[in-house]
C-alpha distance (Angstrom), angle and dihedral (degrees) to the residues before:
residue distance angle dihedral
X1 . . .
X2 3.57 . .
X3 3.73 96.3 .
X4 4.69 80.6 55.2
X5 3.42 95.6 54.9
X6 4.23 90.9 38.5
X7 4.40 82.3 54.5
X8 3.89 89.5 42.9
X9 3.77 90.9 49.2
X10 3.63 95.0 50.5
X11 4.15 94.8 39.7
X12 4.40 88.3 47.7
X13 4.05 100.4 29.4
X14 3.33 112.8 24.0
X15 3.11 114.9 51.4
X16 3.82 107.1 42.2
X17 3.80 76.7 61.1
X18 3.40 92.0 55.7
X19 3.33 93.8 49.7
X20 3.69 102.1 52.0
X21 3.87 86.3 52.7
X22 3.57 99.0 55.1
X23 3.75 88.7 43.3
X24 4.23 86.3 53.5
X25 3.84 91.4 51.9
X26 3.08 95.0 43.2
X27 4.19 86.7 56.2
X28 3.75 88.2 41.2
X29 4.51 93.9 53.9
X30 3.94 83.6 47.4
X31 4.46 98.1 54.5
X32 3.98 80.7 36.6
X33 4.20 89.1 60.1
X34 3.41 91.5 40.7
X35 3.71 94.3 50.2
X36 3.67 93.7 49.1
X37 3.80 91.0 44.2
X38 4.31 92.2 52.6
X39 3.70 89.0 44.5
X40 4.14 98.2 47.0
X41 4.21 82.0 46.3
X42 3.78 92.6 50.6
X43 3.30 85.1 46.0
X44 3.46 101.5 47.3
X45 3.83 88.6 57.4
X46 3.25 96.2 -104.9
X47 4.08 132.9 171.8
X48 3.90 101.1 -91.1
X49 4.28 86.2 -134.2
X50 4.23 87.5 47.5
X51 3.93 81.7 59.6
X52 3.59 98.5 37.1
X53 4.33 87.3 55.6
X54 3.93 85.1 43.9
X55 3.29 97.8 54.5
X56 3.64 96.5 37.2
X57 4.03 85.2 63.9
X58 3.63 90.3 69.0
X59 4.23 86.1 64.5
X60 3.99 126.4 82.6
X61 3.44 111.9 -107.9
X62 3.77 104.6 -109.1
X63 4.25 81.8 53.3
X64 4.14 88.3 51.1
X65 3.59 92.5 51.8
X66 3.82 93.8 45.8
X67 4.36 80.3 56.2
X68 3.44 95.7 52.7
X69 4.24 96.1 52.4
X70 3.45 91.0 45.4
X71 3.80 91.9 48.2
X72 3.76 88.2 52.0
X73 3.67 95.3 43.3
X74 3.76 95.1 52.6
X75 3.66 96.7 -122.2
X76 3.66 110.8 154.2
X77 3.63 95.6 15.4
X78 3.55 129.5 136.8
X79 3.83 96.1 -133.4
């Protein structure tokens, strides 16, 4: 009986919760690369709109768009 419940546990429980985790490392490796890649570019000297395209390639497309109106809207900017 034990050994059902341990199974059912596991099947119900578990494992969503291992899902979610590997789906939040996953998130955190990806904003780790793209802080390493903005701060080797910055380093590196280079134009601050060179980095801003690199680092825009790390987003999904519908995100990238979102960037680019609110870039040309001026929201978030310290005007």
């Amino acid at each position: 009986l034990t050994t059902l419940y341990g199974a059912l546990m596991a099947y119900f429980l578990f494992n969503p919760i291992a899902a979610k985790l590997g789906i939040r490392s996953e998130e955190e490796v990806m904003i780790r690369q793209v802080m390493v890649e903005g701060i080797l570019s910055v380093q590196a000297g280079e134009n601050p709109r060179i980095v801003e395209e690199k680092l825009k390639s790390f987003l999904p497309p519908a995100q990238r768009d979102r960037v680019g109106r609110e870039r040309i809207e001026g929201v978030g900017l310290n005007v």
